[in-house]
N, C-alpha and C positions, 0 to 999 in steps of 0.2 A: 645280835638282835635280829629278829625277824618280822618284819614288816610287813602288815596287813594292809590289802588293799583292794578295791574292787573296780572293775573295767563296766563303764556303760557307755553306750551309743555308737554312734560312727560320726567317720572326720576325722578334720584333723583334731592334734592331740592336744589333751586339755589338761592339767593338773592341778589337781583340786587339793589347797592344804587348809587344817581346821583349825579350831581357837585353843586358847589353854582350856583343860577340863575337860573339852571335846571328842567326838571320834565323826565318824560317817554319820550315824543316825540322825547323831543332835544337829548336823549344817542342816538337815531338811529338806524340804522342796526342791532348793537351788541344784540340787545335783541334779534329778532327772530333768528338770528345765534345761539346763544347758544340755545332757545329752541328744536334748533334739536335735543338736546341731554339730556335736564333736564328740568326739571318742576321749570319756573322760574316764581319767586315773585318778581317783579321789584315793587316799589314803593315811592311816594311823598313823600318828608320832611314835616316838620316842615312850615306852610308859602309857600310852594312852588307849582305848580303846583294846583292839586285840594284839596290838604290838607289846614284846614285852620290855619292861626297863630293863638297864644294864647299869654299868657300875660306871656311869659318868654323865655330867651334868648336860642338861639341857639348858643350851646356850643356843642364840640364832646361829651364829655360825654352822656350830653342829647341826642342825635341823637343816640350814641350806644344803650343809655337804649329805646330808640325809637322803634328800631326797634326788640330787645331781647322781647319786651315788645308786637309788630306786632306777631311775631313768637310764642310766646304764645296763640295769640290770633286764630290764624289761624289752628295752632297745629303743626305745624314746630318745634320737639324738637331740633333737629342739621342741617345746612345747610352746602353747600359752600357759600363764599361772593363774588357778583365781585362789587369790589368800585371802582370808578372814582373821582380824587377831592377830594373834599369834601366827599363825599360819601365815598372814600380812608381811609381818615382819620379816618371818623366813622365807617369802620371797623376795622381798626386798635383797637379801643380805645372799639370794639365789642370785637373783640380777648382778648382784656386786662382786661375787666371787667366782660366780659359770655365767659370764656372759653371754658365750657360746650355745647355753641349752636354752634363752629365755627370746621369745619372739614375741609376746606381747604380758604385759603384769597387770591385773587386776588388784589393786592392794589398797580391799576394805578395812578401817580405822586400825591405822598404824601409824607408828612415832618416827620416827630416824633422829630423836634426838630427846633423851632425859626432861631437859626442861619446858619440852613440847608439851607434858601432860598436866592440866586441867589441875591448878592447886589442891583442891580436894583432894585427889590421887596420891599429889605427893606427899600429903598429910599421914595420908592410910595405908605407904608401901612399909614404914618403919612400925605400923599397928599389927601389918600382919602376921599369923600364928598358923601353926597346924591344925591347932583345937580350933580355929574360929572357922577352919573349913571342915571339917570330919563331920559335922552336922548337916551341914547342909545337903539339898536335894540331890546334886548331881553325884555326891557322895553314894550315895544308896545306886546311884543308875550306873558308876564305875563298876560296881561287884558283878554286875550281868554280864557285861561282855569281859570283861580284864584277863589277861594271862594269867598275873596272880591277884585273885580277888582281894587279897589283904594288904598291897600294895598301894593303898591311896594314899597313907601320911606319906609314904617315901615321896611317891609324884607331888603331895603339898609343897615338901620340903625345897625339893627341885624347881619347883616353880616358884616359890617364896625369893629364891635363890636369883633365878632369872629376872625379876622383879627389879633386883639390887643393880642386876649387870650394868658396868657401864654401857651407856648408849651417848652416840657422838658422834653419827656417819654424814655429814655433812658433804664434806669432801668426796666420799665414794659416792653419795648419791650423782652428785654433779657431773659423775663419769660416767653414770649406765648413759648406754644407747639404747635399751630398747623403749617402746611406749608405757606410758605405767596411766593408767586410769584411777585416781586415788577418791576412794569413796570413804566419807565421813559422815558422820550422824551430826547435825546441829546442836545437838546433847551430849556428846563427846568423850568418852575419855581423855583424847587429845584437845586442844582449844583450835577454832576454827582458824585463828591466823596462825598455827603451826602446818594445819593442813594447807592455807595459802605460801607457808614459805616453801614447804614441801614442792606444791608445783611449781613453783618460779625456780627451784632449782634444778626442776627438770624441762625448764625451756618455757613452760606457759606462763599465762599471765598479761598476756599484750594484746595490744586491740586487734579485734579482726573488720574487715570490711576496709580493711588499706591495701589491698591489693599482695600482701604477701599470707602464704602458705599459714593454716592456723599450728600450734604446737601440737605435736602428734604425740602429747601427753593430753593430759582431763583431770576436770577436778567436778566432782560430783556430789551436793550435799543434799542428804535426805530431811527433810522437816519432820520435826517433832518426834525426835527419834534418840533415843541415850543409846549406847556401844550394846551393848545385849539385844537389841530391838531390830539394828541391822539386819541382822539372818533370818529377822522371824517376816521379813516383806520380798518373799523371792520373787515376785511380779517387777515390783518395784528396781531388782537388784537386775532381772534379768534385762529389765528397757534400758538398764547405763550401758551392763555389758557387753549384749549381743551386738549394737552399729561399734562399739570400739573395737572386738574383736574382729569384725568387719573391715576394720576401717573409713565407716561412714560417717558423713556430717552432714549437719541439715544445710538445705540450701538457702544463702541468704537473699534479698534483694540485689545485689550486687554481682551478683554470681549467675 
């Protein structure tokens, strides 16, 4: 596999992963926004965009060791992550298997766990088909950039596939150390108290203004917002991310 990818900005180092379906173009705005402030590695999956498939499934695992595997390559010993989606996921499941490489996570609408996602969802993962996506818009916008432009039922399939994965990191979540900022849409694919168990598993969720330190995690929800609509408010995405990447918090009266 060869891995497409493109460098903007300066700073330190950022690494930008995208949703299913996606490549660079479609995250949008958010890329050059953040490069005001970091040297960012945005880049292709697996099958997506200019990267070409190979002959094995796209699983988060694989896509975390994907990219651990980028960051070597390039020489990026420690990044921050900002994941969307899919992208989310795999850095999540980055967080859990390269501890080592992740210094701060951004991980917009993402699950760590199957029956986190929003009934609806789980009505529609056993409906889906390869024909029910070959129509669709982003079908026609894969042929511009793709390796091989007739390679999209495969990528359905793949992703059909990944749909089914088990998912159930409960446990590994509980073990990252590093900060993870988890940003959700009110709209969700995931349901809003999955995203609340999410951060309580990673230390947040407790009063502040008692005199101890706040959880050097976040939980960030966008109003009136479904999972597609995320990437399309990069103002919005860059005011959660930039003071977390920072490490900043607002001052309370107390303080």
């Amino acid at each position: 596999m060869k891995m497409y990818y493109e460098v903007s900005g300066s700073g330190d180092p950022l690494i930008v992963l995208h949703g299913a379906y996606m490549n660079i173009p479609s995250m949008g705005k958010i890329i050059p926004m953040l490069a005001k402030n970091h040297k960012v590695y945005a880049l292709e999956f697996q099958g997506h965009g200019r990267t070409n498939d190979i002959d094995r499934p796209i699983t988060y695992a694989n896509l975390a060791d994907d990219t651990a595997a980028f960051m070597d390559a390039v020489g990026v010993k420690k990044a921050d992550v900002f994941g969307y989606s899919m992208g989310a996921g795999a850095g999540l499941q980055l967080a859990i298997r390269h501890p080592d490489k992740v210094t701060r996570l951004v991980a917009a609408s993402t699950a760590y766990d199957a029956e986190g996602f929003q009934p609806e969802y789980k009505a529609f993962i056993p409906q889906m088909s390869v024909e029910m996506f070959v129509g669709m818009p982003f079908a026609q916008e894969y042929r511009k950039l793709a390796a091989n432009p007739d390679g999209f039922p495969a990528l359905v399939k793949k992703l059909i596939a990944l749909e089914h994965e088990p998912m159930a990191w409960g446990t590994d979540v509980k073990a990252v150390k590093a900060p993870v900022l988890i940003i959700t849409a009110d709209a969700d694919v995931t349901t809003l108290e999955h995203s609340v168990a999410l951060f309580r598993l990673l230390g947040g969720g407790a009063m502040g203004d008692m005199g101890k330190p706040l959880s050097a995690s976040r939980l960030a929800v966008m109003p009136a917002t479904s999972h597609t609509a995320i990437i399309t408010q990069p103002e919005l995405l860059e005011a959660f991310v930039e003071p977390f990447l920072k490490d900043e918090t607002p001052k309370g009266m107390f303080q």
